[in-house]
N, C-alpha and C positions, 0 to 999 in steps of 0.2 A: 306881332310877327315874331319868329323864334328863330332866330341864325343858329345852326347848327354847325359848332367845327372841331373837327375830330382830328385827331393822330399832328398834334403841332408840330413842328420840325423845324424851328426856330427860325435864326435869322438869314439874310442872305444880302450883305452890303452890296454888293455889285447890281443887282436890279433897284431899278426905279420901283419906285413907291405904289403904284398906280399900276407897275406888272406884275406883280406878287401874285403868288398862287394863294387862295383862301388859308392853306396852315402855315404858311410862312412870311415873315414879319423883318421890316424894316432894323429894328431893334427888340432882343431879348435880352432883358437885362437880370441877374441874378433867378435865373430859372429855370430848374429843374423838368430836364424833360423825359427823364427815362422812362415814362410811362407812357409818351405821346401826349400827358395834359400840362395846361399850366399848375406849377407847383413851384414856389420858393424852396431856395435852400436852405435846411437846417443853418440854428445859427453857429457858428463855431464854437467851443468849448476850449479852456485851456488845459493845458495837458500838465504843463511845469513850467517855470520860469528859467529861463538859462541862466547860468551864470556870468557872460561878461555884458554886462551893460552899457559899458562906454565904448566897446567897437560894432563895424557894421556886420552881424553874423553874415554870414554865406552859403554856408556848409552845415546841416545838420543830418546825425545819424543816430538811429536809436540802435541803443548795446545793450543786448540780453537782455533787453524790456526795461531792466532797471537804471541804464545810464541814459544821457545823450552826450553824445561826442559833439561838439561846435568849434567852428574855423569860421576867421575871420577871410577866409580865402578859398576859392574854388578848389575841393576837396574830389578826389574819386577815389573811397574805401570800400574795401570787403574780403569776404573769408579769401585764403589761400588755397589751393588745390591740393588740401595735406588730409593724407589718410588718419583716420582716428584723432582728428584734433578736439584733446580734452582743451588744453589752454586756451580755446576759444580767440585763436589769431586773428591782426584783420593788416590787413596789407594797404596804405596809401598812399597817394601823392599831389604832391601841390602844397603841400606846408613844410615848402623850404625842400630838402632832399628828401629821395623816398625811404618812405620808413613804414616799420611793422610796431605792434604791440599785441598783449595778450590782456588776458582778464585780470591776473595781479599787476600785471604793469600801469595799465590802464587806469584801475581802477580804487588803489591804493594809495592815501593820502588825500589833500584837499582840492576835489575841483576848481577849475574845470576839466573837462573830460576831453581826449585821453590826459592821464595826470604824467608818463613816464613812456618812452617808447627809443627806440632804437635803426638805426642808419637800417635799409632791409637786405642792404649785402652783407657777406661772411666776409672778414678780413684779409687781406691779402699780406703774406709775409715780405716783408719788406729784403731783408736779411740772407742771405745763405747761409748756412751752417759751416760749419768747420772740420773737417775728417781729416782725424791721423791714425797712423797706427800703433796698436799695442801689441801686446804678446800673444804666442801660442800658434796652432795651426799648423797645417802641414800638405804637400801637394802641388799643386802647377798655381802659379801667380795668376790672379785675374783681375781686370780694372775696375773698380765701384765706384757710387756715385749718390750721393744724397740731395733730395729735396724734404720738405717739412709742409703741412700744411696743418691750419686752426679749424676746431670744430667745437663753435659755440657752443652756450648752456642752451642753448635751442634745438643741439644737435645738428648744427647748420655745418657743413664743412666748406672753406671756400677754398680758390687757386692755391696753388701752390709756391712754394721761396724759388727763387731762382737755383741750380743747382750747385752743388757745391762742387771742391776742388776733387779730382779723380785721385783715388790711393790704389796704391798695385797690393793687394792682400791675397795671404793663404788661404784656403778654405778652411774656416774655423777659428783664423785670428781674428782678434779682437781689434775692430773699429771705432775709435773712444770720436763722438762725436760731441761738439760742444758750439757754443753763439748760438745756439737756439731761441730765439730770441728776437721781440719786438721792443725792446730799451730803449729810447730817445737816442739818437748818435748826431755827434757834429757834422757839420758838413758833407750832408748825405746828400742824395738827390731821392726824394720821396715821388711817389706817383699816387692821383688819387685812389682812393680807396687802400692804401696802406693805413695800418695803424701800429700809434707809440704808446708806451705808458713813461712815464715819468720814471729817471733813472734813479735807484735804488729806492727803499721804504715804502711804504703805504701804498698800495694803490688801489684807487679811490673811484679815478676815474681813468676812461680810454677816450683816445684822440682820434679822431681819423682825418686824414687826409681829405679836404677839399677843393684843394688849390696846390697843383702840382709846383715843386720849384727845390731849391736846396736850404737845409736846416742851416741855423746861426751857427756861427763858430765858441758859444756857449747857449745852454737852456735856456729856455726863455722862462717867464713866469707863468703858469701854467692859468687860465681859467677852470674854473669848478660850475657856471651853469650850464644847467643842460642847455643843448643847441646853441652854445653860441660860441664864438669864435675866439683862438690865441694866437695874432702871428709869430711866426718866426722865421726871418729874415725873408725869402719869396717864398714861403709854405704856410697856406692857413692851417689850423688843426680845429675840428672842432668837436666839445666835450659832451659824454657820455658814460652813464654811470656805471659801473666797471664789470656790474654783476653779468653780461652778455657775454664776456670774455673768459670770468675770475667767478661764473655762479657755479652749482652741482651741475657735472655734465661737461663744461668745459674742458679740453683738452688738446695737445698738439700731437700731431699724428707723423710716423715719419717713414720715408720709401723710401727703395733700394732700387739702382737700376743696376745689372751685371753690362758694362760695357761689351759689345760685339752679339749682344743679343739679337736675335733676330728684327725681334717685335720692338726693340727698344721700350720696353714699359718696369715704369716703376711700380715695385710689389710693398705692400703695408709689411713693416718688419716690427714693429714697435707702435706704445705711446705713453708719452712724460704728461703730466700735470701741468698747468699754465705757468705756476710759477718755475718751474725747472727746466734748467735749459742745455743740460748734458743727459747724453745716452747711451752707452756703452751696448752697439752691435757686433755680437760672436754666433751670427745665424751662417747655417753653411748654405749654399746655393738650392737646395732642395727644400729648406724650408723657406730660408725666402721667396721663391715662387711659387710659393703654395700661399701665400700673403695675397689679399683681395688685393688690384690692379687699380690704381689711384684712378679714381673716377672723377676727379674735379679740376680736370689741366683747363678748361676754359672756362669756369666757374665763377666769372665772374660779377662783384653788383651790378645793379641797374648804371646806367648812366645817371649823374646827382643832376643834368636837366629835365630827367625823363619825367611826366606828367599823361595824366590820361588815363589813366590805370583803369583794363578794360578784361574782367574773366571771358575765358575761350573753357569751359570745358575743364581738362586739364593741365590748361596752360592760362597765363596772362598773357596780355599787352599790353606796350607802353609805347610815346611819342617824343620827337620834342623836330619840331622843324620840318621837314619833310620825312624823316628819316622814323621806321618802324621797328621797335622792339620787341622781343618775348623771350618767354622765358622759358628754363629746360621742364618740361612737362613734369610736376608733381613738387617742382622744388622751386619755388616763387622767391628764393634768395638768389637763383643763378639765372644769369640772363648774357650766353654765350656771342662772342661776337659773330661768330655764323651765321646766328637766326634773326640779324638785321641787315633792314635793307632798306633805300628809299624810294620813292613813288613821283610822283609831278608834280606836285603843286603843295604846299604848307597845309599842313594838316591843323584842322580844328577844334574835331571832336572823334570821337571813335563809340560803337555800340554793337554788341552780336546780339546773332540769333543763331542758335547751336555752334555748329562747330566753322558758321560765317562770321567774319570780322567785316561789319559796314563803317567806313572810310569816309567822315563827313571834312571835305578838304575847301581851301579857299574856292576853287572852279570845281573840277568833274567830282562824285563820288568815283568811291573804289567799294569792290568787293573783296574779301582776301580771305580764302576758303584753303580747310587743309584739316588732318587729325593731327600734324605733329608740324613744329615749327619749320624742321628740317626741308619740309613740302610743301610751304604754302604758296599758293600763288595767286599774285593780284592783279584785278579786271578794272578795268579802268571804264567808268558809263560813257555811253558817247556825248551825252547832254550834259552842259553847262548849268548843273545847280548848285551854288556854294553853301555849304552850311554858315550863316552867319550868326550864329549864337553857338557857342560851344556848352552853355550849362540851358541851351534848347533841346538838346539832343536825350531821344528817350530811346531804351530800349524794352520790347514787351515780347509777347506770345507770338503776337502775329508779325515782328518784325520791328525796323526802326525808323523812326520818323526826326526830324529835324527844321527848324525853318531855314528857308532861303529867300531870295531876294523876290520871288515870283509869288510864296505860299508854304504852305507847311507841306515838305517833299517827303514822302511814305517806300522806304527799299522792302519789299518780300520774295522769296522768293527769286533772288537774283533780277529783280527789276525796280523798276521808281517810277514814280508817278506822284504830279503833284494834286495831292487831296482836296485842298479847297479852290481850285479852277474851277471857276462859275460861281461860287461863291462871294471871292474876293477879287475886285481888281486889283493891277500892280500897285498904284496909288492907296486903296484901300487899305490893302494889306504893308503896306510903308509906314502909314500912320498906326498902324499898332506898336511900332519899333519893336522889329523880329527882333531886332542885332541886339537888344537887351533881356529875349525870352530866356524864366528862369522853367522850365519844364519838366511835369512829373505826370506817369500813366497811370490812373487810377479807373476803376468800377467800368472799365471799357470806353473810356476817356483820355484821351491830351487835353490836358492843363496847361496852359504858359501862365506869367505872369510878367507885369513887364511895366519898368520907368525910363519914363527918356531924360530924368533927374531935372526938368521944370514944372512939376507940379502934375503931370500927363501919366497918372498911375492907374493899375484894374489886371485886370485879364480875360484871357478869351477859353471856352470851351470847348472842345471839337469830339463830335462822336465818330470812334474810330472803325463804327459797320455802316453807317448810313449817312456820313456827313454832319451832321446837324450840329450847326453852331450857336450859344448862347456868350452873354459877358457877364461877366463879374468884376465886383469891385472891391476887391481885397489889392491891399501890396503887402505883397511877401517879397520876404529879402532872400529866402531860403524853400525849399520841400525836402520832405522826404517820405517815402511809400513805402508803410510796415508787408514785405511780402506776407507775411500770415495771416494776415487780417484783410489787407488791401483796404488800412485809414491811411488817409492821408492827413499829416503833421505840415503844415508852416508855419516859419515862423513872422509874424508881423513886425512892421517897423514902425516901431511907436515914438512919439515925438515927447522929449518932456518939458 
């Protein structure tokens, strides 16, 4: 006799054994069904060996074909929303504060990869400047008014100093301004995201501000690794290598506000060098309002908890708590406090599809749709599905998928629904341990994989047009999905 059975559609845990439809099965275990027949998976091939051996990886990214980036920590990197990026930027977070790197930084000197990278905010001047007057001029007295701001070797320009003292000058006297300047000072009160250099000689490295509070009443000893920390007295600082501040390109930039102005705005009059911290302004009021209009007054970095790090387009997002970040469209270094806001419930994960932000939160998802951050607004589902795996959360073509306590829950389209209902019981689907899914979208596929750290490792398959689920028995620590190719990379966790 000749059993015939066509178009398999693998398994479905939730039915008894004995109700099965003829193409679908109890268990499928490492089987390739994208043709409808049985077929094994190819066997994996290795790609490269990483380089840290003795930590658990988490995070891997393939760079420009020829690197891999690896974190020992849940990592979300990628390009920047920067026109003509030759330096092949990549914006992250979750390894400690957020930070940027390019292809020399990265990838210069001995892995591992990134080898060299930088805090991802523009410096904030800590300092005001100092204006007095000098000679010359002639006409009715008017009030001025300086601030200062830094514009990295990146060309990043960030906020600006606090302003300085008002001088009453002629039009066409000489304004000699001078402290220009980011110098270590005693007994300051710093804020994060300032940065110092060490007072007088060499500088080697730049500090920034981590840990809001006030400097010792002398230097302290400076640390020289990168990322890691020097106190002084309530201020941590922590180091990085100078060239961001002090490379080509680097500069301080400096504005003019005419007191009784209408508009009140400071106009670009000047810019000094990093190291030089005097300027001498003899601009008359006609040219300096002819000076581009400081554009960076709320310019400031990320938040240093912020994690999540999620492209919109021409903008990012970022998290930390309940609370929702982004940044000013096209400049991935500024992330103004305007364009945050918080939502209901602690966020988990975060994933778009076009110009949608889906909002994978401990209880409801969110929707948060918008072209520019200034406008976005968030929709809250009426249903109770929490995303419980934050590195489960995929984003693809057709939308974002995530697991939750019920199944793997699917947003398109401004709706949800969860995908394998009928497939999986509650039960069923518990003994997978979602809350551990590490999740990547490949060949028209969700992939999870998943340990409950006693010996209970594999993963599950799920076809994201017709359902069909198979298992696999790989443990991955890590994924990653080459967009050009659409291979997927993991990395295995090998015992020695």
């Amino acid at each position: 006799m000749l059993i015939s059975i066509d178009q398999f559609q693998g398994m479905m845990p939730a039915v008894e054994a004995h109700l099965l439809q003829p193409h679908m099965a109890k268990l499928a275990q490492n089987t390739n069904l994208k043709k409808g027949s049985l077929r094994p998976w190819n066997k994996e091939l290795q790609d490269t060996q990483l380089e840290q051996s003795d930590v658990l990886i988490k995070t891997i990214y393939q760079y420009l074909e020829a690197y891999w980036f690896e974190f020992s920590a849940e990592v979300h990197i990628m390009p920047g929303p920067i026109a003509n990026d030759t330096a092949n930027k990549r914006y992250y977070t979750g390894d400690g504060i957020p930070k940027k790197t390019n292809e020399s930084e990265a990838t210069t000197g001995s892995p591992p990869y990134p080898i060299n990278y930088y805090p991802m905010g523009a410096p904030t001047p800590h300092k005001a400047l100092t204006a007095a007057l000098g000679g010359g001029g002639s006409g009715e007295v008017r009030n001025l008014a300086y601030q200062w701001t830094i514009v990295t070797s990146w060309g990043e320009e960030g906020p600006p100093s606090p302003a300085s003292n008002i001088v009453a000058a002629l039009p066409g006297q000489t304004v000699n301004l001078s402290a220009i300047t980011i110098e270590w000072a005693a007994s300051q009160t710093y804020e994060v995201g300032n940065f110092v250099v060490p007072v007088g000689g060499v500088v080697n490295h730049v500090y920034m501000c981590v840990d809001a509070g006030t400097s010792g009443g002398s230097e302290p000893t400076w640390g020289t690794t990168i990322d890691a920390d020097t106190t002084d007295n309530t201020v941590t600082w922590r180091a990085y290598d100078s060239d961001i501040l002090y490379g080509a390109g680097a500069t301080k930039r400096i504005y003019r506000l005419l007191t009784g102005d209408a508009f009140g705005q400071y106009h670009f009059i000047g810019t000094v060098a990093m190291g030089t911290d005097t300027y001498a302004d003899s601009k008359t009021d006609s040219e300096a309002t002819g000076g581009a209009i400081l554009p960076s007054e709320t310019w400031y970095g990320p938040p240093i908890a912020m994690h999540g790090l999620t492209s919109i387009g021409r903008f990012m997002a970022g998290f930390n708590g309940k609370d929702l970040y982004f940044c000013e469209p096209n400049y991935p270094h500024a992330w103004p406090d305007e364009y945050s806001f918080p939502i209901d419930f602690p966020i988990v994960a975060m994933g778009a599809l076009g110009n949608t932000l889906v909002v994978g939160t401990e209880q409801n998802p969110f929707i948060v749709q918008g072209n520019h951050p200034a406008v976005l607004t968030p929709v809250k589902f009426p249903d109770s599905h929490p995303c419980v795996s934050s590195r489960g959360l995929i984003s693809f073509e057709g939308g974002v998928a995530f697991p939750s306590n019920d199944g793997l829950y699917f947003v398109s389209g401004g709706s949800g629904r969860v995908l394998t209902k009928g497939s999986y019981t509650k039960d069923d689907w518990k003994a997978l341990h979602p809350e551990t899914f590490i999740g990547a979208y490949h060949d028209g596929r969700y992939f999870a994989f998943y340990d409950d750290g006693a010996g209970d490792v594999g993963g599950i398959i799920i076809n994201m047009d017709n359902g069909s689920i198979s298992n696999i028995d790989l443990a991955a620590t890590a994924v990653y999905v080459d967009p050009k190719t659409d291979t997927l990379y993991f990395n295995l966790e090998v015992t020695v």
